[in-house]
N, C-alpha and C positions, 0 to 999 in steps of 0.2 A: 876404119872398120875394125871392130873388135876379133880380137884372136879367137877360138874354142879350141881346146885336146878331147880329143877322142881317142877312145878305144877299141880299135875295128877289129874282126875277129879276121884271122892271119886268110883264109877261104878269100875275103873279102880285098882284103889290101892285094893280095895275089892279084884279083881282077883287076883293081882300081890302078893297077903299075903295070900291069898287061894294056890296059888300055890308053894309059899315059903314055909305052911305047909304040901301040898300034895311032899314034894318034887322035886318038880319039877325044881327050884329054890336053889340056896345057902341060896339070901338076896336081899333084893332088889337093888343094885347096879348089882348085876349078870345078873337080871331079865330085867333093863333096857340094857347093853351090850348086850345082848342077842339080845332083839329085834331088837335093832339099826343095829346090823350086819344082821342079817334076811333082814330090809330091804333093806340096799345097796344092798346084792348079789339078791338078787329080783329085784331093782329096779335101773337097768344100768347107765339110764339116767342120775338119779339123784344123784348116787356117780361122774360121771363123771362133771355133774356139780359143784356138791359142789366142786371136785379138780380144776376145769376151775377159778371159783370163788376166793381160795384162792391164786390159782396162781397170777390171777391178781390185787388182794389187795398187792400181795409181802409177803402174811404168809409164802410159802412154795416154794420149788424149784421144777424145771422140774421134776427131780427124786423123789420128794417127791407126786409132783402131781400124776405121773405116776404108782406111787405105789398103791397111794388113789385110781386113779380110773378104777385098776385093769389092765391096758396094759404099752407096754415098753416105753422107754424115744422117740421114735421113731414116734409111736401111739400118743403121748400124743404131741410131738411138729406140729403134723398135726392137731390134733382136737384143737391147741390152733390158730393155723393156719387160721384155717375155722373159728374160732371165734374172727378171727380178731384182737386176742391179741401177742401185742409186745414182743417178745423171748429174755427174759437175759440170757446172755453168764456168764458162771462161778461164783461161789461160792460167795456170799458177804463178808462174814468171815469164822469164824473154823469152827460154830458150821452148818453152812450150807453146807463147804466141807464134815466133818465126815458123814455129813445125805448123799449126795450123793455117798461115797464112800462105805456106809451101802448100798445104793441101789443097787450099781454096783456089789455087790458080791452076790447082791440075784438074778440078773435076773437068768431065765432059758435057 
């Protein structure tokens, strides 16, 4: 799992180590996961963007988009569709096949 630093305004980190002592909380890496997830499954749009986004920098694949932002490879080659972006066909290398074939055994 990759590392991120942040910059939390001092208001903030105060709650996030109030909560870490009330329990509520592991650590603060837990405390920030947390939220992060809270807000994609809140906030549709913008999981769906950030996937649209990386798809089309070339970070991630159909499958991996699709997964990010919550519907199937199917959903997600439409909405990249309507957003005007270009669809790569198959795998670059391994580590891009293995990530789609992770996908393909989690759909529902």
């Amino acid at each position: 799992m990759p590392r991120t630093t942040a910059t939390i305004p001092d208001d903030l980190t105060d709650l996030m180590e109030g909560a870490i002592k009330a329990g509520i909380f592991e650590n603060k890496s837990d405390a920030v996961r947390h939220v992060l997830r809270e807000y994609f499954d809140e906030h549709e749009n913008a999981r769906i963007a950030a996937a649209v986004s990386l798809y089309e920098d070339e970070a991630i694949t159909l499958g991996t988009a699709a997964r990010l932002a919550g519907m199937n490879r199917f959903e997600m080659r439409d909405v990249l569709r309507e957003e005007g972006i270009e669809l790569r066909f198959g795998p670059e290398d391994m580590d891009a096949a293995r990530d789609e074939i992770d996908v393909a055994r989690n759909l529902e």
